[in-house]
PDB file with one MODEL, atoms N, CA, C and O in Angstrom:
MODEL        1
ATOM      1  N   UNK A   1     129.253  85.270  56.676  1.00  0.00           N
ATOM      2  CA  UNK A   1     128.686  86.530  56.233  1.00  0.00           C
ATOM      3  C   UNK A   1     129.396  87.675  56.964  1.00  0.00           C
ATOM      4  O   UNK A   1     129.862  87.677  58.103  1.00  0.00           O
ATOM      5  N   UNK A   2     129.375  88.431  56.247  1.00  0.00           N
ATOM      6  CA  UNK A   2     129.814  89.803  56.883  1.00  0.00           C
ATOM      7  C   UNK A   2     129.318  91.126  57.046  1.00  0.00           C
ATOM      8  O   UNK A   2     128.504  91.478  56.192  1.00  0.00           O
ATOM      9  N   UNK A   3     129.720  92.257  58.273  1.00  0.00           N
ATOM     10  CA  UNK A   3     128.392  93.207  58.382  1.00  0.00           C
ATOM     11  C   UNK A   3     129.303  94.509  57.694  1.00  0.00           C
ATOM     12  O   UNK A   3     130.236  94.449  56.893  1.00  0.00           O
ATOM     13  N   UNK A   4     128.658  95.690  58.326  1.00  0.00           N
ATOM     14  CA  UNK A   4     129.866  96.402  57.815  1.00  0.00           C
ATOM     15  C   UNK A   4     131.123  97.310  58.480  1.00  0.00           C
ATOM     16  O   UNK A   4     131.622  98.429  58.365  1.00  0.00           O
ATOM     17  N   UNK A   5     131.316  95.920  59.346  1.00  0.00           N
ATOM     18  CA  UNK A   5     132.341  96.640  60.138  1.00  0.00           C
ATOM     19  C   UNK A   5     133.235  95.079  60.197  1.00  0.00           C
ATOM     20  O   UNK A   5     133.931  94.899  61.196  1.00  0.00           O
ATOM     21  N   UNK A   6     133.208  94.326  59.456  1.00  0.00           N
ATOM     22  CA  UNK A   6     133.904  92.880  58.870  1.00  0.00           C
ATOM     23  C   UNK A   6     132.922  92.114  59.639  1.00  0.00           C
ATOM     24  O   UNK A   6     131.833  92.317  60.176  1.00  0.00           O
ATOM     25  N   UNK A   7     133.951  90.913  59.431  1.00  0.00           N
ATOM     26  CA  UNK A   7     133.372  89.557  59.846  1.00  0.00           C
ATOM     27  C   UNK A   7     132.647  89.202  61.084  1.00  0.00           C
ATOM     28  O   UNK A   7     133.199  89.672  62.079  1.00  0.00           O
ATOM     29  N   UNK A   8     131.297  88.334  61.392  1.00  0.00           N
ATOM     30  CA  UNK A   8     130.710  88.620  62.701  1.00  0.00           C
ATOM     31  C   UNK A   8     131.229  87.774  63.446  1.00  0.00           C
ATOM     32  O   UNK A   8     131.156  86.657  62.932  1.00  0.00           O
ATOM     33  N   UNK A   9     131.827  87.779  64.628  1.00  0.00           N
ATOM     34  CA  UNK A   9     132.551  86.832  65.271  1.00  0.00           C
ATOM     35  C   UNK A   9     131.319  86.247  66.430  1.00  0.00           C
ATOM     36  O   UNK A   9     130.160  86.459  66.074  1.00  0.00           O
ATOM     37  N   UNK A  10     131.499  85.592  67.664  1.00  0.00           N
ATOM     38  CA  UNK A  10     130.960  85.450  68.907  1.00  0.00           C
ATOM     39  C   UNK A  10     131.562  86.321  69.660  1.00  0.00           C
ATOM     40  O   UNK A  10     132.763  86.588  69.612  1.00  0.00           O
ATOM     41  N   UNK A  11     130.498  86.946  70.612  1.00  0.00           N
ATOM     42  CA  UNK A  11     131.181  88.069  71.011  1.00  0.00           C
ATOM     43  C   UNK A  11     131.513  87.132  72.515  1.00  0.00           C
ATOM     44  O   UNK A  11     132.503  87.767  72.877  1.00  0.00           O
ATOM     45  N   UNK A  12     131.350  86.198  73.453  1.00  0.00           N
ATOM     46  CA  UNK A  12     132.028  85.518  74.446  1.00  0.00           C
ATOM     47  C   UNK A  12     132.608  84.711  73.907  1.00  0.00           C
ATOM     48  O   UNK A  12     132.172  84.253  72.851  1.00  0.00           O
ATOM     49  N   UNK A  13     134.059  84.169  74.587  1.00  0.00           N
ATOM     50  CA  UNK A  13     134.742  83.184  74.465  1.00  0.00           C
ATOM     51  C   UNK A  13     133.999  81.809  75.844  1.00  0.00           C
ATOM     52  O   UNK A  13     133.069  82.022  76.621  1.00  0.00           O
ATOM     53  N   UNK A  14     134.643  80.783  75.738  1.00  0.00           N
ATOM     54  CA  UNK A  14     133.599  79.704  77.291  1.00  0.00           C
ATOM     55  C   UNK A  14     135.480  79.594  77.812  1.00  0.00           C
ATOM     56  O   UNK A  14     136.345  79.312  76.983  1.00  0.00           O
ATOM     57  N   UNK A  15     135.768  79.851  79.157  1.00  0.00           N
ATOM     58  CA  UNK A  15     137.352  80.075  79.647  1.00  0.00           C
ATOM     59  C   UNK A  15     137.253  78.113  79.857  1.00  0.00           C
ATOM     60  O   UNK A  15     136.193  77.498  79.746  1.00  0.00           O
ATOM     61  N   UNK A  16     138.512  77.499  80.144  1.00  0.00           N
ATOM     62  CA  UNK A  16     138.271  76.372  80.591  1.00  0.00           C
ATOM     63  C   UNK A  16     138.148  76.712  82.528  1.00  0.00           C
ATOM     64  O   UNK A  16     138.304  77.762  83.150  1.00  0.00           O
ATOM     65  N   UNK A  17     137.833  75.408  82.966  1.00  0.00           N
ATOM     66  CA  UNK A  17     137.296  75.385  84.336  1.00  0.00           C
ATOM     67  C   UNK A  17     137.446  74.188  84.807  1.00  0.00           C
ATOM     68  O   UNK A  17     136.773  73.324  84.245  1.00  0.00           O
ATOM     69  N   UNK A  18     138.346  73.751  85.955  1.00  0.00           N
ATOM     70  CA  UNK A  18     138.340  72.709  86.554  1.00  0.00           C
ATOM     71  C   UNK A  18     137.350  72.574  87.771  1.00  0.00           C
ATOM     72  O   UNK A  18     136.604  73.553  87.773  1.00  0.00           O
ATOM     73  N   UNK A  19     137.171  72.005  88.452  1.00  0.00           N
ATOM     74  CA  UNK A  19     136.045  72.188  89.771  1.00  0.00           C
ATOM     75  C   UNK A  19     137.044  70.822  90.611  1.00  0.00           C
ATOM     76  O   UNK A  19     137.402  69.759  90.103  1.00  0.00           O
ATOM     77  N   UNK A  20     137.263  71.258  91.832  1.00  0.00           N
ATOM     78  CA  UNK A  20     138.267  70.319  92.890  1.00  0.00           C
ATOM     79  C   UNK A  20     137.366  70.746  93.902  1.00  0.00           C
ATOM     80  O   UNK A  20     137.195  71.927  94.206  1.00  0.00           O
ATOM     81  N   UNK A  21     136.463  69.215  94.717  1.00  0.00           N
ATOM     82  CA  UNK A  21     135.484  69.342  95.678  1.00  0.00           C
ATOM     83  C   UNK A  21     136.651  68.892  97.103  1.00  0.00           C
ATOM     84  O   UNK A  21     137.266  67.829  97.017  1.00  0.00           O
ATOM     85  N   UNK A  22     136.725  69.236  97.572  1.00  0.00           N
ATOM     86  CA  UNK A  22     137.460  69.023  98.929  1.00  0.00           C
ATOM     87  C   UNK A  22     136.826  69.139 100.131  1.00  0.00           C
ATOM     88  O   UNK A  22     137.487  69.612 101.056  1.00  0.00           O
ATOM     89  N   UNK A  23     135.788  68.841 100.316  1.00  0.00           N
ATOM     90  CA  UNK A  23     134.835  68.489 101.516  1.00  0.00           C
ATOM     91  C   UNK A  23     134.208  69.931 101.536  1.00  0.00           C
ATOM     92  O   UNK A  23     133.386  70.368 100.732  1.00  0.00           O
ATOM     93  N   UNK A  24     134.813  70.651 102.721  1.00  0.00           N
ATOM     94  CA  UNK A  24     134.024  71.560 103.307  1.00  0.00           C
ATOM     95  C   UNK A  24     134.093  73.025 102.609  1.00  0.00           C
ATOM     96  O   UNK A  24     133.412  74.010 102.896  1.00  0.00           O
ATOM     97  N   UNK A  25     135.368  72.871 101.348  1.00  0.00           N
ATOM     98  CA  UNK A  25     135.059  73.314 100.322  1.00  0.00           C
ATOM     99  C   UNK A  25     135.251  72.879  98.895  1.00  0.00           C
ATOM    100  O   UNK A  25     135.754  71.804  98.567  1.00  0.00           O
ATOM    101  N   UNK A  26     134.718  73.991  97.912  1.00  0.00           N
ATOM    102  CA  UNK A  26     135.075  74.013  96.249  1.00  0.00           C
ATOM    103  C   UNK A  26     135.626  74.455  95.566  1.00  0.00           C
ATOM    104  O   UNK A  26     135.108  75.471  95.104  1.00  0.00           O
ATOM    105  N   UNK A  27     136.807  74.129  95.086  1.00  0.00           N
ATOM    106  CA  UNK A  27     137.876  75.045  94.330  1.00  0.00           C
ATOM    107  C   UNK A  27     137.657  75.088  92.984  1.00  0.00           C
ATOM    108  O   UNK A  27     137.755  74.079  92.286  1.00  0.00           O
ATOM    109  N   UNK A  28     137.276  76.508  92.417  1.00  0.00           N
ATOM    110  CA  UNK A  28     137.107  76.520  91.205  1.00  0.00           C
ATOM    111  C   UNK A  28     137.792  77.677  90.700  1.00  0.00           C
ATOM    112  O   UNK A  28     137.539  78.879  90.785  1.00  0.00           O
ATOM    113  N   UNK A  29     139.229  76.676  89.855  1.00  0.00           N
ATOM    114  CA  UNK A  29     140.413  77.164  88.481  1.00  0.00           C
ATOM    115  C   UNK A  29     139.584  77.382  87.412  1.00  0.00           C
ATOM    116  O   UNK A  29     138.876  76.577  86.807  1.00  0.00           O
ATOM    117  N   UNK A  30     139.794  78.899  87.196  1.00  0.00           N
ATOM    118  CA  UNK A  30     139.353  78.681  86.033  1.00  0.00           C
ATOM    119  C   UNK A  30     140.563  79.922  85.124  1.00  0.00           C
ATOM    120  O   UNK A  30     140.942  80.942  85.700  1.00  0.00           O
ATOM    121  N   UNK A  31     141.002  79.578  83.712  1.00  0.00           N
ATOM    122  CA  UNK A  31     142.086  80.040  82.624  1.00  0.00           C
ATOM    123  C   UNK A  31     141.192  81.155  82.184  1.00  0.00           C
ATOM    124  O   UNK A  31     140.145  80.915  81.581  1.00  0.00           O
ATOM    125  N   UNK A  32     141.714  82.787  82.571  1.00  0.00           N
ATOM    126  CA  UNK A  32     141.221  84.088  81.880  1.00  0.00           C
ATOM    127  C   UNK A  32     142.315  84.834  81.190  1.00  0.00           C
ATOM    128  O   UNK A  32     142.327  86.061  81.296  1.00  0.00           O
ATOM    129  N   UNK A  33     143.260  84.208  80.475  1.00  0.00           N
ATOM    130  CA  UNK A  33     144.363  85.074  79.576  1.00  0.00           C
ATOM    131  C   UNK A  33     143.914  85.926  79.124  1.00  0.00           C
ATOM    132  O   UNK A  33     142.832  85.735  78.569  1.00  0.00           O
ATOM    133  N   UNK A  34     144.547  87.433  79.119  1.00  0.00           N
ATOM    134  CA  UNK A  34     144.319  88.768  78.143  1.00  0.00           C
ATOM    135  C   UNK A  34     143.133  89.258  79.226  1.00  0.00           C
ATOM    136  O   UNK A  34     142.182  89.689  78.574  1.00  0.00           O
ATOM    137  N   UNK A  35     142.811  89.352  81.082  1.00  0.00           N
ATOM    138  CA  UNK A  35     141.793  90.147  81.289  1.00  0.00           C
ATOM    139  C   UNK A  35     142.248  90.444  82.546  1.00  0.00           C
ATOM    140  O   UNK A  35     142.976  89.601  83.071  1.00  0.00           O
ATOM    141  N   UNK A  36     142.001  91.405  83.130  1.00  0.00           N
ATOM    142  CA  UNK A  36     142.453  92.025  84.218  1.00  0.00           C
ATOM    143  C   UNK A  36     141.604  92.063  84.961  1.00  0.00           C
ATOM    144  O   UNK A  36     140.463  92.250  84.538  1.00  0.00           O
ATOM    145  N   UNK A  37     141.933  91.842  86.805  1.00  0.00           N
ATOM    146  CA  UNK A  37     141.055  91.163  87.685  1.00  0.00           C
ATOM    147  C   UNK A  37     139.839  92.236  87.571  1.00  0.00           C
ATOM    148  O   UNK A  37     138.771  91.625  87.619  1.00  0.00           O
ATOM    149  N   UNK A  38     139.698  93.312  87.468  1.00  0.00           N
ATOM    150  CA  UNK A  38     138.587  94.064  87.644  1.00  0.00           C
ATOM    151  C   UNK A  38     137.669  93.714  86.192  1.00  0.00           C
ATOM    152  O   UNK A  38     136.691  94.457  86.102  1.00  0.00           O
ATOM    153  N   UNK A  39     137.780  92.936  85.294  1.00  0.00           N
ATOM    154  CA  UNK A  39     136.972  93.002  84.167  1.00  0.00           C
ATOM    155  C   UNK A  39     136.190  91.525  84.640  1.00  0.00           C
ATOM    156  O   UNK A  39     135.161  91.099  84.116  1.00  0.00           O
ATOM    157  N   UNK A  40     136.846  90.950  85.613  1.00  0.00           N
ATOM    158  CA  UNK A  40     135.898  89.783  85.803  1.00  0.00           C
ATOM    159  C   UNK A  40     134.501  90.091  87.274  1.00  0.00           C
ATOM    160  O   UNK A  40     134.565  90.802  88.276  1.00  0.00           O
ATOM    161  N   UNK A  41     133.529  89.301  86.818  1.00  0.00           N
ATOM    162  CA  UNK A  41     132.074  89.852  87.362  1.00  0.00           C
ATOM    163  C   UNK A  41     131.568  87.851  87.735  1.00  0.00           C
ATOM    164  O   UNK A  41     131.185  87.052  86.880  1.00  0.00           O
ATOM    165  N   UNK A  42     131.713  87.638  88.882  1.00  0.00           N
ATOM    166  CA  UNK A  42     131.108  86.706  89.739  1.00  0.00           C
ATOM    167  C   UNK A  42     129.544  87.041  90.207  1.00  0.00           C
ATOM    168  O   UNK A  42     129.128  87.866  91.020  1.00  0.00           O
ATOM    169  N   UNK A  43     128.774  85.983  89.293  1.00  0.00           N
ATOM    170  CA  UNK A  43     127.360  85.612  90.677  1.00  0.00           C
ATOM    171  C   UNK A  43     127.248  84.173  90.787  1.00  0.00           C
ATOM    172  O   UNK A  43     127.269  83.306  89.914  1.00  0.00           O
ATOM    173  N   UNK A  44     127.102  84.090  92.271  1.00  0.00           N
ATOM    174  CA  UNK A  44     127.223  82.593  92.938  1.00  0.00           C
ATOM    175  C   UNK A  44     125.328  82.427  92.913  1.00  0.00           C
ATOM    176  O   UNK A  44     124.728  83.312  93.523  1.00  0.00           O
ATOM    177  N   UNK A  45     124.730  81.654  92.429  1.00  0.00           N
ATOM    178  CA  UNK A  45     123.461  80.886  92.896  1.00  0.00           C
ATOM    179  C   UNK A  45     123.129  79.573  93.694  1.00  0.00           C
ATOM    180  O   UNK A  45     122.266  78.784  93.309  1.00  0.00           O
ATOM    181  N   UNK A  46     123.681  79.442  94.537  1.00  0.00           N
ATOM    182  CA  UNK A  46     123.379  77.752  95.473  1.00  0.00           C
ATOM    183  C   UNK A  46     124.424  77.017  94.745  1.00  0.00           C
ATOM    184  O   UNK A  46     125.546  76.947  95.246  1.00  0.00           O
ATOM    185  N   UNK A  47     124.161  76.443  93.574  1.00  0.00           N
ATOM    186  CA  UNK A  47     125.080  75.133  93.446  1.00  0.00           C
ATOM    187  C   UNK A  47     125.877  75.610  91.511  1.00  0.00           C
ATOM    188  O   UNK A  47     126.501  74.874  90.747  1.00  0.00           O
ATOM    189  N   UNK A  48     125.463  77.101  91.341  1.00  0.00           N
ATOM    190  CA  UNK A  48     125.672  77.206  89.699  1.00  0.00           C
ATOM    191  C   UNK A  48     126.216  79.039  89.780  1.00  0.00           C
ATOM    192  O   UNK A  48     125.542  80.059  89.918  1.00  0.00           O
ATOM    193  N   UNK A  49     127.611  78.845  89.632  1.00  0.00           N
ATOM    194  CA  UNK A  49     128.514  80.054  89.185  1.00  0.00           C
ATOM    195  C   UNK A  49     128.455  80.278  88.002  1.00  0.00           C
ATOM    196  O   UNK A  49     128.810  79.468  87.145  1.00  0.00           O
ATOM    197  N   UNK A  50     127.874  81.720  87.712  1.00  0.00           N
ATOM    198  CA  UNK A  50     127.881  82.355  86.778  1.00  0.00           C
ATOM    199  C   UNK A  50     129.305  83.582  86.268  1.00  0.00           C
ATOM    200  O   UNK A  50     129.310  84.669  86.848  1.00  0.00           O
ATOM    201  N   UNK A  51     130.258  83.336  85.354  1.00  0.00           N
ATOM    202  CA  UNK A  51     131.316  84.031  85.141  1.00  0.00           C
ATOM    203  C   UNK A  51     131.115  85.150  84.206  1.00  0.00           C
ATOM    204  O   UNK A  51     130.208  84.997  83.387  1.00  0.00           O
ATOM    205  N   UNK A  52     131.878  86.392  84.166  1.00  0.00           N
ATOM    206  CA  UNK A  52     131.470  86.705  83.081  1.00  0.00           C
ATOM    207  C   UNK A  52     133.054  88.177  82.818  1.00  0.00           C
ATOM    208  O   UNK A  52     133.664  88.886  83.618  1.00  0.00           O
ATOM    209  N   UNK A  53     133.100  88.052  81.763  1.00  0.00           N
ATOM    210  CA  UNK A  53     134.323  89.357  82.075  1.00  0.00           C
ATOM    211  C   UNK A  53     133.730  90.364  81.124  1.00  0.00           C
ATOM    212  O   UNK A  53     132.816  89.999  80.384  1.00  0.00           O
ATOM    213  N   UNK A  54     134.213  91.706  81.081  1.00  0.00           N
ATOM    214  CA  UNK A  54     134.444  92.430  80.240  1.00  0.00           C
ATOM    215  C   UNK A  54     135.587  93.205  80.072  1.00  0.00           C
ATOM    216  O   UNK A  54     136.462  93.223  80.938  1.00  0.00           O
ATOM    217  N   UNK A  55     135.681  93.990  78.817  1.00  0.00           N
ATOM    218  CA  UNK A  55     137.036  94.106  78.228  1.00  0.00           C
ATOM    219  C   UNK A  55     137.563  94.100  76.656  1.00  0.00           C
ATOM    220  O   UNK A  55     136.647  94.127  75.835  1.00  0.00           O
ATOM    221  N   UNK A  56     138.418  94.081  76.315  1.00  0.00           N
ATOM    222  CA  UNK A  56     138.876  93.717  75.106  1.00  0.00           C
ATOM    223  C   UNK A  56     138.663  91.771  74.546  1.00  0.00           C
ATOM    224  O   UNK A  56     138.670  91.236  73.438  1.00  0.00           O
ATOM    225  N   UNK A  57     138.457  91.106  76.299  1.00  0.00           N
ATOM    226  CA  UNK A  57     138.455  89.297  75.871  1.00  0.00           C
ATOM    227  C   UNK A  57     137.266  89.299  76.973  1.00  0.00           C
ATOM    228  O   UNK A  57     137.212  89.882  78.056  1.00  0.00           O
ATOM    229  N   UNK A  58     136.486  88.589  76.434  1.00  0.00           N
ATOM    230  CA  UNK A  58     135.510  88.584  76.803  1.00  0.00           C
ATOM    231  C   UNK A  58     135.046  86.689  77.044  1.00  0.00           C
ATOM    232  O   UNK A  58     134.964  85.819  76.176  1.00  0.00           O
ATOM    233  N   UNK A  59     134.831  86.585  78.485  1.00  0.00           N
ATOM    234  CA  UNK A  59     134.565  85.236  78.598  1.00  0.00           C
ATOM    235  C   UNK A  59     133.005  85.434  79.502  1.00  0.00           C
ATOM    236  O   UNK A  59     132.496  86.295  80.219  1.00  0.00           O
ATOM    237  N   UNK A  60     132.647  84.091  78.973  1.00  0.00           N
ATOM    238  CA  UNK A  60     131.216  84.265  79.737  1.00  0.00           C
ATOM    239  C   UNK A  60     130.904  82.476  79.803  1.00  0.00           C
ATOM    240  O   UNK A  60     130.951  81.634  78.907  1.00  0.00           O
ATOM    241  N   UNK A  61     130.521  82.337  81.518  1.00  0.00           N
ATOM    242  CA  UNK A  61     130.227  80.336  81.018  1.00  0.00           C
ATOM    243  C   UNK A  61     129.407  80.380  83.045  1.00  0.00           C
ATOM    244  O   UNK A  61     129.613  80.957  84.113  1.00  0.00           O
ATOM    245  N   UNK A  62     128.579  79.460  82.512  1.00  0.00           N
ATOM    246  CA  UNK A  62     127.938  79.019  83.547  1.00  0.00           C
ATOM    247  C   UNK A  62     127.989  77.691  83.859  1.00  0.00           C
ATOM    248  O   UNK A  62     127.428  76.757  83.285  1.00  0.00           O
ATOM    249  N   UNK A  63     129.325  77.671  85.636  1.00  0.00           N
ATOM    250  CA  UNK A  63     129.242  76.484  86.316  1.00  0.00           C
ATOM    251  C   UNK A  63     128.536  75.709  87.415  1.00  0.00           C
ATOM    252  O   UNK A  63     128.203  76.062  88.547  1.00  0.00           O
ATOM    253  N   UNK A  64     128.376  74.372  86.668  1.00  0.00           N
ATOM    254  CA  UNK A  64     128.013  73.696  87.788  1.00  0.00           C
ATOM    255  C   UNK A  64     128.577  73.168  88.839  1.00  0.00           C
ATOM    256  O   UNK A  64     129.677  72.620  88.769  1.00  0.00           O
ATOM    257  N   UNK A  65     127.975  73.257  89.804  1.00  0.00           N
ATOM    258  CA  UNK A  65     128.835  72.753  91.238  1.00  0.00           C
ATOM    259  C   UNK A  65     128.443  71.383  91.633  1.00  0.00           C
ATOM    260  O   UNK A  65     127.432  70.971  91.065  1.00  0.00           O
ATOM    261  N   UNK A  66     128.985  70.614  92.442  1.00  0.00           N
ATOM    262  CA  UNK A  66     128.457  69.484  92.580  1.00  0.00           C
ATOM    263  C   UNK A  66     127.378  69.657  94.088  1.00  0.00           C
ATOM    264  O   UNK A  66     126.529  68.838  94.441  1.00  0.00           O
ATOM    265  N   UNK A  67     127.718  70.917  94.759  1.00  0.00           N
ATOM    266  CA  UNK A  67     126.649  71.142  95.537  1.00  0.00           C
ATOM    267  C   UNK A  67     126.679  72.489  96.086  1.00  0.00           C
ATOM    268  O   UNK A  67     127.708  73.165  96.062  1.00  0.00           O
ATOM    269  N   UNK A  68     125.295  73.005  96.707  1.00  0.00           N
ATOM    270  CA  UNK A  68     125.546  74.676  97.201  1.00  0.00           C
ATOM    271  C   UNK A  68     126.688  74.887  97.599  1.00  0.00           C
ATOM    272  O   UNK A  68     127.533  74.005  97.754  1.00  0.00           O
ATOM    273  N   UNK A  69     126.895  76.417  97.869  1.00  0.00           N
ATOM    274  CA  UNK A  69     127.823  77.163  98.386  1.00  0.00           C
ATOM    275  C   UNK A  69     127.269  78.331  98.903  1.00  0.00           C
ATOM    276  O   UNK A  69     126.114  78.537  98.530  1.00  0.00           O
ATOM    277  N   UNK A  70     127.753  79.150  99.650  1.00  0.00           N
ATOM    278  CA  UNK A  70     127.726  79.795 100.339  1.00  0.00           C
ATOM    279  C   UNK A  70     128.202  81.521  99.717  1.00  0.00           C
ATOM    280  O   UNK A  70     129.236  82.102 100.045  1.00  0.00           O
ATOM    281  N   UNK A  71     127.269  81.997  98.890  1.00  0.00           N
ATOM    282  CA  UNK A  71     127.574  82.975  97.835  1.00  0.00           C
ATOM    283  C   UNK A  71     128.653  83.751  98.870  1.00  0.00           C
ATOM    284  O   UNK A  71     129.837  83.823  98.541  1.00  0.00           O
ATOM    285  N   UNK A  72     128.131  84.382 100.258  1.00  0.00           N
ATOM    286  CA  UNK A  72     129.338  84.846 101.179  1.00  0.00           C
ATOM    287  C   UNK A  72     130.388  84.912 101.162  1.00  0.00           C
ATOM    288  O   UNK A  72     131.174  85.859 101.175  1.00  0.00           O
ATOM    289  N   UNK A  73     130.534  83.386 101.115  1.00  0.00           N
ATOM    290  CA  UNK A  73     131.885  83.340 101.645  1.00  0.00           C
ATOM    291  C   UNK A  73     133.068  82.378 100.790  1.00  0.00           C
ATOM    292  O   UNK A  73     133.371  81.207 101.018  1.00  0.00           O
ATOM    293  N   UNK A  74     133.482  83.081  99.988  1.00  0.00           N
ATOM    294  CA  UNK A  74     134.148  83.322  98.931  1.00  0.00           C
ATOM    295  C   UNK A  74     135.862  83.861  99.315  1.00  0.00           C
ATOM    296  O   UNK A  74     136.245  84.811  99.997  1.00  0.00           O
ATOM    297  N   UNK A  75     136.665  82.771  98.531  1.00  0.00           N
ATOM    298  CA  UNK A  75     138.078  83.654  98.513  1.00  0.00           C
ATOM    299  C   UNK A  75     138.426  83.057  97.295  1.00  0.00           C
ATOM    300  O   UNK A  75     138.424  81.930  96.798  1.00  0.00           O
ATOM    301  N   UNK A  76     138.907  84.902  96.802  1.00  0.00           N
ATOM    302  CA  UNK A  76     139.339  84.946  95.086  1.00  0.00           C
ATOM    303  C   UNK A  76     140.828  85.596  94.873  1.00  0.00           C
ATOM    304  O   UNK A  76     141.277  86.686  95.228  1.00  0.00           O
ATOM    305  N   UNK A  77     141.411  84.519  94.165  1.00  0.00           N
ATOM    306  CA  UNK A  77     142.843  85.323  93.667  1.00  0.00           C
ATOM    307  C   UNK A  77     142.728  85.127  92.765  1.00  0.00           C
ATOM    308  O   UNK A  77     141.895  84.306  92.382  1.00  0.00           O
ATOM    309  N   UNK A  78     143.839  86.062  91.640  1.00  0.00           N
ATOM    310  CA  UNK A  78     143.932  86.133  90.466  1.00  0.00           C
ATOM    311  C   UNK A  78     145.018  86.404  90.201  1.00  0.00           C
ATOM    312  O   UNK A  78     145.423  87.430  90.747  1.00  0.00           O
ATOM    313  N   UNK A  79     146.013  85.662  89.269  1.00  0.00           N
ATOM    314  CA  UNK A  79     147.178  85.655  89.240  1.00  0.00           C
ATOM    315  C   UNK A  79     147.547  85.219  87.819  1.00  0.00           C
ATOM    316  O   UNK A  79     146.921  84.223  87.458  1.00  0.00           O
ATOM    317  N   UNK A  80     148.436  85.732  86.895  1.00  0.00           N
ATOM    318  CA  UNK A  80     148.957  85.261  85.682  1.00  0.00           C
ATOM    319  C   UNK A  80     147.509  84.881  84.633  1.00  0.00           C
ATOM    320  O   UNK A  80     147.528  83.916  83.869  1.00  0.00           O
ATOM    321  N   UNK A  81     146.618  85.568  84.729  1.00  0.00           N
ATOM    322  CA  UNK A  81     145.605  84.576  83.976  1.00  0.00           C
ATOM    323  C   UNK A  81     144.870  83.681  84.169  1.00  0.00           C
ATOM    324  O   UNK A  81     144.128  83.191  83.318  1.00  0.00           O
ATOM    325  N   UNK A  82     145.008  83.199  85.779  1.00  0.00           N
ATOM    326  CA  UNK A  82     144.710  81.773  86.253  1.00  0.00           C
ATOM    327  C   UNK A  82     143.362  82.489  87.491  1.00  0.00           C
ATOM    328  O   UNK A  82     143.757  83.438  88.168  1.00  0.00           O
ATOM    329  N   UNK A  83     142.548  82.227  87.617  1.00  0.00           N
ATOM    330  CA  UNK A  83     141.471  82.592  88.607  1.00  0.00           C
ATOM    331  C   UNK A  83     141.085  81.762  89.666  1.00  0.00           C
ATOM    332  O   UNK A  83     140.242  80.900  89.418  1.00  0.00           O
ATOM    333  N   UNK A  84     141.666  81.879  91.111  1.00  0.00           N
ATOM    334  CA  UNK A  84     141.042  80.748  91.501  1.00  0.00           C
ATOM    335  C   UNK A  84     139.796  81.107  92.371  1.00  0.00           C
ATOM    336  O   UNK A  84     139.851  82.193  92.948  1.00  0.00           O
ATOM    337  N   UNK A  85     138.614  80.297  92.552  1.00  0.00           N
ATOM    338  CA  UNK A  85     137.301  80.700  93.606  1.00  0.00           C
ATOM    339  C   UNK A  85     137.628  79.408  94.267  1.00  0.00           C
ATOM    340  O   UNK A  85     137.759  78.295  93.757  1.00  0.00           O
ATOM    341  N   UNK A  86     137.767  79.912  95.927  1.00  0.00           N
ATOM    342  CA  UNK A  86     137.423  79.006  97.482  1.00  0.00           C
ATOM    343  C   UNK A  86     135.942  79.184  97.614  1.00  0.00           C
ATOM    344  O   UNK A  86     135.478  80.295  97.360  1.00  0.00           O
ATOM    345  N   UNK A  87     135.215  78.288  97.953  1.00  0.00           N
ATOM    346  CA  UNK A  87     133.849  78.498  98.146  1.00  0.00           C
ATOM    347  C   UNK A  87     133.256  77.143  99.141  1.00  0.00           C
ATOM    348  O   UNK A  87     133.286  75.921  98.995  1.00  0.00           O
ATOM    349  N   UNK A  88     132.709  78.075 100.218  1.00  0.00           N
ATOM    350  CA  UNK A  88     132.544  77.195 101.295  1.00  0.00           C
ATOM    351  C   UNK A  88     131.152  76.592 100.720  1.00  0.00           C
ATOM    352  O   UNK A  88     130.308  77.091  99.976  1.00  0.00           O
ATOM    353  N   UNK A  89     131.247  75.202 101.412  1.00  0.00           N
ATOM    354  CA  UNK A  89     130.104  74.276 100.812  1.00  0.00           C
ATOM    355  C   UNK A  89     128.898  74.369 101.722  1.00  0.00           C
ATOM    356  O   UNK A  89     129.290  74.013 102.833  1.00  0.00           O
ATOM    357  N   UNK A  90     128.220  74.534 101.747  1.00  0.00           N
ATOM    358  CA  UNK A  90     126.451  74.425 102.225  1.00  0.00           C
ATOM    359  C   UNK A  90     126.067  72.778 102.648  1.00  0.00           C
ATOM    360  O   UNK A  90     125.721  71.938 101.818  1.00  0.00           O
ATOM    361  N   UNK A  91     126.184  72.573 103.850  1.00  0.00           N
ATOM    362  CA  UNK A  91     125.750  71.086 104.012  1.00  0.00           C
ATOM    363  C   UNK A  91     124.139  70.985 104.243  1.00  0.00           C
ATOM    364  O   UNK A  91     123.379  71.805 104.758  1.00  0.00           O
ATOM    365  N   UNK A  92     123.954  70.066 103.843  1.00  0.00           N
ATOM    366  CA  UNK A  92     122.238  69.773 104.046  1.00  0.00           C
ATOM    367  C   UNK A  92     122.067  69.710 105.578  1.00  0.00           C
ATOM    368  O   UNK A  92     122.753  68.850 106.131  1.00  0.00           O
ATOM    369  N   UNK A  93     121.028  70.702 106.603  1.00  0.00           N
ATOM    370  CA  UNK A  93     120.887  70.760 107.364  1.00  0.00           C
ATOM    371  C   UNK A  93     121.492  71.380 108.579  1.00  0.00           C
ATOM    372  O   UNK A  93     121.186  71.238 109.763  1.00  0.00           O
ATOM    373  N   UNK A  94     122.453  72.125 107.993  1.00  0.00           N
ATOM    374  CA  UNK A  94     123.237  72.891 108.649  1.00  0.00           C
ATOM    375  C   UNK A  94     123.283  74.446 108.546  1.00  0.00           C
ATOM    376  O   UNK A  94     124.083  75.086 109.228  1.00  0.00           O
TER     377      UNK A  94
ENDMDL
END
């Protein structure tokens, strides 16, 4: 169907996302072609990253972690399209 400004699309795309657990942290790749680092918007909740960009490409996807993190303490690059999040892991009892 169509409105009247054409065809209705989805307005998020879901980016792909790898997740690499490496002990004391979580590396999470994730593919944002066509968006520039300031259009992307991170919230960390315990164990579930929420992505979201805005812009002309618009991605939006909620990951699971295999365990908390430490919303803090976070290191983010962004390079060619490619996003990576360091995210220190939360041990039980510590």
């Amino acid at each position: 169907r169509t409105g009247d400004e054409g065809p209705v699309m989805a307005e998020a795309r879901e980016p792909l996302v790898d997740i690499f657990d490496e002990g004391r942290e979580i590396v999470m790749v994730c593919e944002l072609p066509g968006v520039s680092e300031d259009e992307i918007h991170i919230d960390i909740k315990e164990d579930i990253v929420f992505l979201k960009t805005k812009g002309d490409r618009k991605y939006e996807k909620e990951i699971l972690l295999p365990r908390a993190v430490d919303a803090k303490a976070k290191a983010k690059t962004f390079k060619n399209g490619i996003l990576e999040l360091r995210l220190k892991s939360i041990r039980n009892g510590a």
